[in-house]
C-alpha positions in Angstrom: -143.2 -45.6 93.9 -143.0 -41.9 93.5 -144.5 -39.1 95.9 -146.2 -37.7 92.7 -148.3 -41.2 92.0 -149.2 -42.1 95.6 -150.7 -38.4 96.1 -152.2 -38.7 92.8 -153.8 -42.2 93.9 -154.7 -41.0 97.5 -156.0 -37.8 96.2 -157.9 -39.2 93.8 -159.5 -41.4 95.9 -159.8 -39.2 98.5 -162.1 -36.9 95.8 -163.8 -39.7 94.7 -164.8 -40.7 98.4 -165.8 -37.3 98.7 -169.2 -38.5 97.7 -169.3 -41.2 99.5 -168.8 -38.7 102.4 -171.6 -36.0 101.7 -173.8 -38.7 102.9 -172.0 -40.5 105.3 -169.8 -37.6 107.3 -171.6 -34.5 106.3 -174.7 -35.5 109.0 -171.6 -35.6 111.9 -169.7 -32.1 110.0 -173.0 -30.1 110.1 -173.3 -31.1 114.1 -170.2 -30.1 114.8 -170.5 -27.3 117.9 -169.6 -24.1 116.2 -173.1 -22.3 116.3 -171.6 -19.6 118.6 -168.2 -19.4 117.3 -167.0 -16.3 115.6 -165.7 -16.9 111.8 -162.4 -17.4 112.3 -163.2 -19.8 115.4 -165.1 -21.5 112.8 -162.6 -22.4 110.5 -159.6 -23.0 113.2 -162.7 -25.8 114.4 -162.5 -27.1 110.9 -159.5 -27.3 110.6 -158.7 -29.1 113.2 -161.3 -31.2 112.6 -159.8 -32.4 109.1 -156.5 -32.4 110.8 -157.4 -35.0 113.2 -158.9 -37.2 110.5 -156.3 -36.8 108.7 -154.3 -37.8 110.9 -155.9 -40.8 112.2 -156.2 -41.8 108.4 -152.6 -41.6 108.1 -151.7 -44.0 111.4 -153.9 -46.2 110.0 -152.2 -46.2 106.6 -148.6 -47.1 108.6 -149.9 -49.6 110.0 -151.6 -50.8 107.2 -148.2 -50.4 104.8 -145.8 -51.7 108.0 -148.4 -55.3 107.9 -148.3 -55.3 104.1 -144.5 -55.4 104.1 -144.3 -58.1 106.3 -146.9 -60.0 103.4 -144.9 -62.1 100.5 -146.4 -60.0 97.8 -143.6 -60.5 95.1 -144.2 -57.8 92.6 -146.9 -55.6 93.7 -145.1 -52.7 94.8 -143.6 -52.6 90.9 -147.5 -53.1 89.4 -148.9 -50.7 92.4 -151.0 -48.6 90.7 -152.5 -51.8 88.5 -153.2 -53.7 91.8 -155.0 -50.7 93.5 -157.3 -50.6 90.2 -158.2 -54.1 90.3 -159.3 -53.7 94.2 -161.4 -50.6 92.6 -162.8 -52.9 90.2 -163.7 -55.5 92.5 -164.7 -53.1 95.2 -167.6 -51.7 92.9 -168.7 -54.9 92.0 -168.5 -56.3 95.7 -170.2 -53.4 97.2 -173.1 -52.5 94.2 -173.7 -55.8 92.9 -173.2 -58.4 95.3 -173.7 -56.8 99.0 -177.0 -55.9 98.0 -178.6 -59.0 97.8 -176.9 -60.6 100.9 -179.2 -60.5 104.1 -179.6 -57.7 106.1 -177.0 -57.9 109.4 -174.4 -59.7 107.4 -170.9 -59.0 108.4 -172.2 -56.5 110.5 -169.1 -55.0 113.0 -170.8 -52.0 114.2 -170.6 -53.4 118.2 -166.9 -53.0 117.6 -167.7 -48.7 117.0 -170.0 -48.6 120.0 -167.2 -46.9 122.3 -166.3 -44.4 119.5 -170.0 -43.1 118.9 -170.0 -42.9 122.6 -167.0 -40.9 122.8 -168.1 -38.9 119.9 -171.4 -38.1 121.9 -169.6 -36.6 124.8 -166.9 -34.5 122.8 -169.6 -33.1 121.3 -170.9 -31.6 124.2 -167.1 -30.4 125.4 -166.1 -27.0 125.2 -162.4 -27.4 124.3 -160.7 -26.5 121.5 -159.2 -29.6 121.4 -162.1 -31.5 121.7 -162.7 -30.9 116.9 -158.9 -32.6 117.0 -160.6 -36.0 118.3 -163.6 -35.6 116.8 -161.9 -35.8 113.7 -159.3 -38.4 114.5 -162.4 -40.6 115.9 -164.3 -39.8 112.8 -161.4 -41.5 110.6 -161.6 -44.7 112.9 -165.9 -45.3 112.2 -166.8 -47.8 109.7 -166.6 -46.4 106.0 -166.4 -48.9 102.5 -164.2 -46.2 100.8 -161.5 -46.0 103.8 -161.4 -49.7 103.5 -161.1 -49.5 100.0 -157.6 -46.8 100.8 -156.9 -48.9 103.3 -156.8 -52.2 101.1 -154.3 -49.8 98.7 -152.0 -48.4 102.3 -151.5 -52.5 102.4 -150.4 -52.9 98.9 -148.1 -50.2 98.9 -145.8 -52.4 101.1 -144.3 -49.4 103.1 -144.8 -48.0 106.1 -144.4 -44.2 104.7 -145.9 -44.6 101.4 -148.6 -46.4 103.1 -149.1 -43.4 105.6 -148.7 -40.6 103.1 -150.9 -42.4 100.7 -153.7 -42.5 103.4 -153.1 -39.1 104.4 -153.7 -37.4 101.1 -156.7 -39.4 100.8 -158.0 -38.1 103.9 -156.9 -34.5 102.0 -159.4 -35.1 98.9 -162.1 -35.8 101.3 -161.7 -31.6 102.6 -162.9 -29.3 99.7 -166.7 -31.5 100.1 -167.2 -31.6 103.9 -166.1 -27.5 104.0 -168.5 -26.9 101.7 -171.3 -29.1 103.7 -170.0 -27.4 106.9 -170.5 -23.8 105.2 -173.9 -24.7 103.2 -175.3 -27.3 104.6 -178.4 -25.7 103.4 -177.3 -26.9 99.4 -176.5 -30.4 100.4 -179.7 -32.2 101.2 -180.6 -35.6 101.1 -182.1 -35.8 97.6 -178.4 -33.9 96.3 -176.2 -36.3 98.1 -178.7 -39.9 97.1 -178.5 -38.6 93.5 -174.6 -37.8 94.1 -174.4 -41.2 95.7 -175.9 -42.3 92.6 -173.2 -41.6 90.4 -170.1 -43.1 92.8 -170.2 -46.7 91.5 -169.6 -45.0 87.8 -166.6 -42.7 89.1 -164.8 -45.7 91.1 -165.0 -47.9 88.3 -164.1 -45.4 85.7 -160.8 -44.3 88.4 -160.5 -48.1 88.4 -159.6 -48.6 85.1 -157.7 -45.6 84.7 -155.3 -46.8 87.2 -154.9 -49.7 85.8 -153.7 -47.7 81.7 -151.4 -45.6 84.0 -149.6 -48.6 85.6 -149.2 -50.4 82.4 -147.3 -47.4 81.1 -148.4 -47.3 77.6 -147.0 -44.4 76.4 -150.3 -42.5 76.2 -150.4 -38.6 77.7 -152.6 -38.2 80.7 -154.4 -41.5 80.5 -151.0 -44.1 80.7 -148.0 -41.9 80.5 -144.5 -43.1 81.4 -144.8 -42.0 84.6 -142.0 -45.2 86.1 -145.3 -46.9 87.9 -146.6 -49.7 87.5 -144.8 -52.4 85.2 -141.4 -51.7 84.1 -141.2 -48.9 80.8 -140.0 -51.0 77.9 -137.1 -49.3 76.3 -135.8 -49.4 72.6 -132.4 -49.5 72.1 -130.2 -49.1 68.9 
C-alpha cells in the first residue's frame, strides 16, 4: 500500500477523531501546566505534548501491524482500504446503536488505566520540560473508541511500518483541534463539543463508505480513483 493512501487513511481518521477528542482529551489539553509559561514556552509544551502522543500512537501501530502480519489474513493487505471501511461501518453501528443499550459497567477495563491516571496526576505537578513528552505519550495509551478503531486498521495493514506510520498520522489529524482547544478553550464548551459529538457517528460512517468506493477503484475522480489500493485495477487490453 502506498505512503499517499495510508496518510490519507490515518489522516483522515485522525481528523475525524478530532471530534471525538474535543470532548474526550481537550478536558486533559486545557490542564496542561502552561499558565506561567511565556508564548513560545507555550507552544514548545505543545508540541511536545503532540509529539509524545504521537509517538506512543505510532509504537502502538508497530505492534499492532508486527501481530497482524503474523495473522493468516489472505488478501487484506490488497483490499486494505475496503477492509478498514467495513470496521468504520461496523464501528458506528457497534458503538451508536448497540453499546448503548448494553448495561452500564459492561466490558469495562478502566482498572487496567488506573497506574496511567496516576502517573498523569503527578506529571502534572512536575516542572520539567520533559514531563508534556509523557504526558502526551501516556495520553495515547488511555482508553479511546476511535484509537481502537486506528488501531483495528494498524492490524489490517499487516506491516510493521505501514502499521506505525498509519497510526502516526492519525495521531497528526488529531493536532489542528486540541491546539485550538489549548489556545481557546474559552470557544470549546461543553454544549459546542456534545453538539460536535453529535455529528461524529454521520462523518465515520460517511468516511466509511468512502473508503470502501476508493478501494474498489472504480474509475471515479476523488471519490474511487485508480489510486492502485484496494482490489486489483482492471485493465483493457487490445
Amino acid at each position: 500500500m502506498s505512503i499517499q493512501a495510508i496518510f490519507e487513511i490515518g489522516f483522515l481518521m485522525g481528523i475525524l477523531g478530532s471530534a471525538h477528542c474535543i470532548g474526550m482529551c481537550g478536558p486533559l489539553v486545557l490542564a496542561l501546566p502552561m499558565g506561567q509559561k511565556t508564548k513560545v514556552q507555550k507552544w514548545v509544551a505543545l508540541f511536545l505534548y503532540h509529539f509524545g502522543k504521537i509517538s506512543s500512537y505510532g509504537l502502538l501501530g508497530i505492534i499492532f501491524g508486527l501481530f497482524g502480519s503474523q495473522l493468516p489474513l489472505t488478501g487484506v493487505q490488497e483490499n486494505l482500504s475496503i477492509v478498514i471501511g467495513v470496521i468504520m461501518l461496523i464501528y458506528v453501528f457497534y458503538i451508536f446503536v448497540i453499546k448503548p443499550k448494553q448495561k452500564k459497567g459492561f466490558l469495562q477495563f478502566n482498572y487496567l488505566y488506573k497506574s496511567i491516571t496516576n502517573k498523569l496526576g503527578l506529571l502534572f505537578k512536575s516542572q520539567n520540560r520533559f514531563a508534556f513528552y509523557l504526558i502526551g505519550f501516556l495520553n495515547g495509551l488511555l482508553p479511546c473508541g476511535m484509537v481502537y478503531l486506528a488501531l483495528t486498521s494498524a492490524l489490517a495493514t499487516q506491516n510493521v511500518i505501514q502499521g506505525g506510520l498509519l497510526m502516526s498520522f492519525f495521531g497528526l489529524g488529531t493536532v489542528p483541534a486540541l491546539i485550538m482547544v489549548a489556545l481557546g478553550g474559552q470557544y470549546f464548551g461543553i454544549v459546542f463539543r456534545q453538539k460536535v459529538q453529535s455529528l461524529l457517528p454521520l462523518f465515520i460512517f460517511s468516511m466509511g463508505l468512502l473508503l470502501i468506493l476508493r478501494g474498489m477503484n472504480l474509475g471515479i475522480p476523488f471519490i474511487s480513483p485508480h489510486l492502485g489500493i484496494g482490489i486489483n485495477a482492471m485493465h483493457c487490453h487490445n
